[in-house]
C-alpha positions as a LaTeX table, in Angstrom:
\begin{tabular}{lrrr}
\hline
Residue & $x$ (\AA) & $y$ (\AA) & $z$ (\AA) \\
\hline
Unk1 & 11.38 & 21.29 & 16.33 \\
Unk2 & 8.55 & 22.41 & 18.21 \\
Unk3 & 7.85 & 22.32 & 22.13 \\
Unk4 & 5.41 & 19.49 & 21.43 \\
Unk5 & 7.93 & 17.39 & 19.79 \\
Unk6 & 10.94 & 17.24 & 16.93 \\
Unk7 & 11.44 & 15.81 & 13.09 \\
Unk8 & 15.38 & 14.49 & 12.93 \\
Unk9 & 16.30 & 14.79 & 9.27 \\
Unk10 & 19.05 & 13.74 & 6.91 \\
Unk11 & 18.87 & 16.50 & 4.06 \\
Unk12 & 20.79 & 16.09 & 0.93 \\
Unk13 & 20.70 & 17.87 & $-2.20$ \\
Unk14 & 18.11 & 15.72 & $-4.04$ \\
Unk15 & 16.53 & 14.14 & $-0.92$ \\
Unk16 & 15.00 & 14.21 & 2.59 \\
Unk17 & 15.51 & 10.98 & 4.80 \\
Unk18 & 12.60 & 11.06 & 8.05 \\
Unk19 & 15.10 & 9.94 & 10.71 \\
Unk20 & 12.71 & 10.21 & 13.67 \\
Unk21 & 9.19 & 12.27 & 14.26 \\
Unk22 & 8.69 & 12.06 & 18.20 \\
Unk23 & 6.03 & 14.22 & 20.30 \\
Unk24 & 6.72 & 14.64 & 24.11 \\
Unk25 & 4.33 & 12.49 & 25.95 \\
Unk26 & 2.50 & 15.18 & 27.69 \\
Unk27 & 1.84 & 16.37 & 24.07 \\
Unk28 & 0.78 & 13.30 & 22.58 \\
Unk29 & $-3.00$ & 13.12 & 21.12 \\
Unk30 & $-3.25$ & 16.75 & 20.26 \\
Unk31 & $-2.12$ & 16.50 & 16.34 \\
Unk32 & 0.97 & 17.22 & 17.17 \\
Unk33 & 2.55 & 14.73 & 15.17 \\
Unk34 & 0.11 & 15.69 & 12.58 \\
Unk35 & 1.49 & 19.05 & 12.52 \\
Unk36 & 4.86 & 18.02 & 12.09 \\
Unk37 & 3.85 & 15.56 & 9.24 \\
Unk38 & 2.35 & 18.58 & 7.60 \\
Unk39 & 6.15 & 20.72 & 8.27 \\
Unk40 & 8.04 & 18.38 & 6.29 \\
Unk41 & 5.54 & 17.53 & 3.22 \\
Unk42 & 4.89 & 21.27 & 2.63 \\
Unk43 & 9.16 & 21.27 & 2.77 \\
Unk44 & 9.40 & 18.57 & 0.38 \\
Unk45 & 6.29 & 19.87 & $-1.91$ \\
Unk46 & 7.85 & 23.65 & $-1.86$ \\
Unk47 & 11.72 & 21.84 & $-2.63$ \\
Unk48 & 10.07 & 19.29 & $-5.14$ \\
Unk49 & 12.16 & 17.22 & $-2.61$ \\
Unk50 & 11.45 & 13.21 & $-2.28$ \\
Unk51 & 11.18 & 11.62 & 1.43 \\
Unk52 & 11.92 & 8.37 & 2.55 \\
Unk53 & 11.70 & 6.73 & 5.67 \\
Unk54 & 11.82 & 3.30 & 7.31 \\
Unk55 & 9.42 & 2.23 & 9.72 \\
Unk56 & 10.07 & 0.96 & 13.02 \\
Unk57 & 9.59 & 2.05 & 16.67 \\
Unk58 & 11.92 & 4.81 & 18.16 \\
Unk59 & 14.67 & 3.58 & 20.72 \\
Unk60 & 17.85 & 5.59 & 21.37 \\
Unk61 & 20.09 & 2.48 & 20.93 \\
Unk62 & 22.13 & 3.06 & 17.56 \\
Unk63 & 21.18 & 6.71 & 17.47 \\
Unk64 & 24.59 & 9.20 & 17.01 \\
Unk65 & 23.12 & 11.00 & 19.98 \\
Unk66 & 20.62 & 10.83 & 23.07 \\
Unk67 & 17.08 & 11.74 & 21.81 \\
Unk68 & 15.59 & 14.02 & 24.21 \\
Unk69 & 11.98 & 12.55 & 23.61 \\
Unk70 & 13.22 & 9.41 & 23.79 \\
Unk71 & 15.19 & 8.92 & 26.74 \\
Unk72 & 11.95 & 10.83 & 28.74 \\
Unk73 & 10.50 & 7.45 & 28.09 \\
Unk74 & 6.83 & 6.40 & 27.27 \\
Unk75 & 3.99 & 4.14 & 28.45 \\
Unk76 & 2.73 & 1.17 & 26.53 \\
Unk77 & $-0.23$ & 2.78 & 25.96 \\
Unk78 & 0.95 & 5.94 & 24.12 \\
Unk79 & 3.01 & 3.89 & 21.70 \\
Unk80 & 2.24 & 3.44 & 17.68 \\
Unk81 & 2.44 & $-0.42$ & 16.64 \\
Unk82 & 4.61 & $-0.73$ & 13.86 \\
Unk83 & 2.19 & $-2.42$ & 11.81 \\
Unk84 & $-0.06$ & 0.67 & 11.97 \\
Unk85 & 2.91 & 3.03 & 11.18 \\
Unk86 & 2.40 & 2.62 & 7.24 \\
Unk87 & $-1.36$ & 3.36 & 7.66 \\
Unk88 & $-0.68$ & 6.68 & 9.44 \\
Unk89 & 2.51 & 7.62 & 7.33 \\
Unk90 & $-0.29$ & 6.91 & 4.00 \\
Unk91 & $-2.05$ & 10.09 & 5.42 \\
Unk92 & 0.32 & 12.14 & 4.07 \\
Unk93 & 0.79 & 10.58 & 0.94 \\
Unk94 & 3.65 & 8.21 & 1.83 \\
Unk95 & 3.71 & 5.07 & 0.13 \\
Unk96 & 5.54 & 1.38 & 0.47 \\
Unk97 & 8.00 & 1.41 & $-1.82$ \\
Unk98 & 8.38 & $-1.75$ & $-4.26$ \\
Unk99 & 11.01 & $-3.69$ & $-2.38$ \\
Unk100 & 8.85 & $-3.32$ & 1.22 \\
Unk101 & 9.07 & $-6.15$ & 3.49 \\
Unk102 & 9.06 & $-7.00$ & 7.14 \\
Unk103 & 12.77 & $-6.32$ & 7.11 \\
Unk104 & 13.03 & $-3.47$ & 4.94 \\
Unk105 & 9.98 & $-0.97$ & 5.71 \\
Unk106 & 11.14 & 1.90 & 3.18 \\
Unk107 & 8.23 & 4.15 & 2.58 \\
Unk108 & 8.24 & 7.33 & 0.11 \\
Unk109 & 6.66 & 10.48 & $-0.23$ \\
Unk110 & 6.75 & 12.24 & $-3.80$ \\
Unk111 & 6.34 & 16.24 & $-4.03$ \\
Unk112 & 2.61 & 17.48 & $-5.17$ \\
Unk113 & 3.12 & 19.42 & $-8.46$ \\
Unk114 & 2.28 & 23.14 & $-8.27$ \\
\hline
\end{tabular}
């Protein structure tokens, strides 16, 4: 967690699950999600840790608690489209996983070898 936003993380032995990147809107723009990206797959590459995630938009609803970014709200303007979520997740080496579809949008991202 930074002051420009937080990664929410389930961490098991074996494997890292992406819950939720989010960067505060008055922080938005400044690579701050970027940076964050960079956090977790230098975690996973130094843990030889896989990470999955499933793309969709944030919202608060079904969440075990309030997100703080969240519930500060957004404009329509400052907000990723889903369909160009796997594009910017592919940045950092994620990639659709076999079984991807418009229902299931699991993505993966497989440690670098040292």
């Amino acid at each position: 967690m930074t002051d420009a936003g937080q990664l929410w993380l389930k961490i098991k032995e074996d494997k890292i699950h992406l819950e939720c990147i989010a960067v505060n809107p008055d922080e938005r723009r400044k690579g701050n999600g970027r940076k964050l990206m960079g956090y977790l797959t230098e975690l996973a590459d130094e843990t030889n840790t896989i990470v999955s995630l499933e793309v969709s938009t944030v919202g608060s609803k079904g969440m075990m608690m309030p997100h703080p970014v969240v519930e500060l709200g957004s404009s329509k303007k400052n907000k990723i489209p889903v369909r160009s979520l796997p594009k910017w997740y592919g940045k950092f080496g994620f990639k659709k996983t076999e079984g991807y579809t418009e229902k299931k949008r699991t993505m993966l991202y497989t440690p670098k070898t040292k």
